[in-house]
N, C-alpha and C positions, 0 to 999 in steps of 0.2 A: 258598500265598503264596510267589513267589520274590523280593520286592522289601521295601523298606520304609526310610524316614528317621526319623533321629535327630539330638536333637540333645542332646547330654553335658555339664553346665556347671558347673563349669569340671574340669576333670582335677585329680587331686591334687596333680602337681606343681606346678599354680596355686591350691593350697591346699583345692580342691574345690568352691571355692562362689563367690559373686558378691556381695561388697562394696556394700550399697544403704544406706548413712550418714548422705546426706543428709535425712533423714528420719527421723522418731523411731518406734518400735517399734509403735506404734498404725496410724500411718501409712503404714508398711509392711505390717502385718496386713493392714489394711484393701486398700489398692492388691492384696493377692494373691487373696483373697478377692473382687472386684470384677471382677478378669482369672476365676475359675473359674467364677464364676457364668455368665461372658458364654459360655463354650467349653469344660467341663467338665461330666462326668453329673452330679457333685457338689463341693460346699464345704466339708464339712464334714469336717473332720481325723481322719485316721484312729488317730491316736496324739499325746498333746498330752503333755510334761512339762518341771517345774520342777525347774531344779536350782540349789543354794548350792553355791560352789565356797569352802574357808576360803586365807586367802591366803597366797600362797608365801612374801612378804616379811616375813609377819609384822604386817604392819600396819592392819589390821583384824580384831575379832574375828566369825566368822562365827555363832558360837553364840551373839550378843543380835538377831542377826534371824530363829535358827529357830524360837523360840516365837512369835513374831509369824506366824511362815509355818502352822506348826501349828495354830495356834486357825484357821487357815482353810480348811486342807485337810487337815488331818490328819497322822498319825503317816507321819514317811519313812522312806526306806530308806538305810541310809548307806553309802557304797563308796568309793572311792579311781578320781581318774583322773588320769591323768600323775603319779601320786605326790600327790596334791590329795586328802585328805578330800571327799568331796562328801555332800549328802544331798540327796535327789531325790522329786518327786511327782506322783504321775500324776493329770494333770488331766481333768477332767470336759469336756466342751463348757459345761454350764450355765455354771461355772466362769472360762472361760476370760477372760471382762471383769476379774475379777477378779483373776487371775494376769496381765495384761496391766498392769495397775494399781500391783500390786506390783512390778513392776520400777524404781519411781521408788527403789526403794532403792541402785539403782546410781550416780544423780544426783550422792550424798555420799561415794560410795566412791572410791577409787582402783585405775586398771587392775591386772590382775591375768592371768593366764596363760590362763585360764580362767574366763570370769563375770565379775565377781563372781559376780550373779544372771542365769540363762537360763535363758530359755522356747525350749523347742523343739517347734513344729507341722509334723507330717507328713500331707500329702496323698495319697492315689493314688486314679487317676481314669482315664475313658476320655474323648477328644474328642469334642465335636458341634458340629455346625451349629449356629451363631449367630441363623440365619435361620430355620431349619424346626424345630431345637429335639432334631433326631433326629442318635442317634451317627453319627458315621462309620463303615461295614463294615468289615467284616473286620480292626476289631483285637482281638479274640481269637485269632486264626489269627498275628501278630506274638510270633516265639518269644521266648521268656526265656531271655534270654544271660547273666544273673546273677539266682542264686537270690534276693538281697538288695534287688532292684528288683523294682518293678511298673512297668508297662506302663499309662499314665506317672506320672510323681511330682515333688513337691516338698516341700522339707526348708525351714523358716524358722526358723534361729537367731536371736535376740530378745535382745540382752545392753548392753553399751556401745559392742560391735563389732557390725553387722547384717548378716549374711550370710544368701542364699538359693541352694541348690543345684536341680541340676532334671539329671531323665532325662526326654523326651520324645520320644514313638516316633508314627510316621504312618504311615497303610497306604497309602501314595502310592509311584508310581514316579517317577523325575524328569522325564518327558514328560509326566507328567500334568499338565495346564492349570490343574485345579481345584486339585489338592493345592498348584503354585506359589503360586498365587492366598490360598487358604488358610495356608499355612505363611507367606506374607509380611505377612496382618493380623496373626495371631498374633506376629511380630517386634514387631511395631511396639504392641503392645499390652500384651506381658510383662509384671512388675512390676522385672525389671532390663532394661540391655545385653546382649543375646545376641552372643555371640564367632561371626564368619561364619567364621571357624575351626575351629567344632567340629560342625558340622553331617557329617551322615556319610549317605551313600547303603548300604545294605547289599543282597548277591544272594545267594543262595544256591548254591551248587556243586551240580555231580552228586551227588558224592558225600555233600551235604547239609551241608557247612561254608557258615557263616553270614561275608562276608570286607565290610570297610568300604571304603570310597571318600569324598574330599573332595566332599564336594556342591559343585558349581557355579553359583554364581549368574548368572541369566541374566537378562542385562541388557536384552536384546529388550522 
């Protein structure tokens, strides 16, 4: 493979991820969940967890809703982010209706730096045909440019702020008819706005450097 599209969303300097608010936490599941079945090997999350963030301001206490969270999933692990006590639980798939439920506890809280309460579902998958129901080729042969991505993924943050991030890689060149074809239902089907900004054509050098390009939207 000397070719392949990506598309990156959003860069960290745009915070990393894609802002989808209008819409409550179930709603959002659901819409991503709905998109992988229809173009994805699979649906089902490959890393799911809860986390309680206690609050910076002081203003709510975080430990009269971790016994509540406990009798449900059990004993957490407690750690510190941005300076934030947190304590965190790794959820089950059975689970997950569950843990999706519990987040009505954000409802009565007030914003917070962090959480309040967040769920976070991690996806990684290969594309397929929508039609024949079979992968797309040759993305196994689509190198890994970051050890911390697969080849593709998406990230659903689930809190009082709803963000979903996404790496998405295609084994398509930009001449390709199909892969156009394909990459533009998939826009139009996402569970967010795709930035036509971040779409990236990559080649590969002689000397095997992997180098990106703005993908070109062809208006033909």
């Amino acid at each position: 493979m000397t070719e392949f599209i990506s598309y990156d969303g959003l860069p960290i300097s745009a915070g990393g991820a894609h802002q989808i608010n209008s819409k409550s936490p179930s709603e959002n599941y659901n819409n991503t969940v709905e998109f992988l079945e229809k173009f994805a090997d699979s649906s089902r999350p490959a890393d799911i967890h809860l986390i309680l963030y206690e609050s910076k301001e002081k203003k709510y206490s975080a430990l009269q809703f971790t016994y509540r969270i406990i009798d449900q999933f059990g004993k957490p692990k407690v750690g510190n982010d941005r300076f934030l006590k947190s304590w965190s639980w790794k959820i089950t798939h059975k689970k997950l209706q569950q843990a999706l439920d519990i987040l009505k506890i954000n409802e009565n809280l007030p914003k917070n730096v962090l959480g309040p309460l967040t769920l976070g579902i991690l996806w990684k998958f290969k594309f397929k045909n929508p039609d024949t129901q079979r992968l797309l080729p040759h993305q196994k042969k689509i190198p890994k440019l970051d050890v911390r991505q697969h080849n593709s993924q998406m990230y659903l943050r689930l809190s009082k702020r709803n963000t979903i991030s996404a790496w998405l890689t295609f084994p398509f060149i930009e001449s390709d008819k199909f892969g156009s074809d394909y990459i533009e239902l998939v826009k139009n089907e996402l569970p967010f706005r795709p930035s036509e900004k971040h779409w990236r054509k990559w080649k590969k050098s002689e000397k095997g450097n992997w180098t990106p390009r703005k993908l070109v939207k062809n208006n033909s």
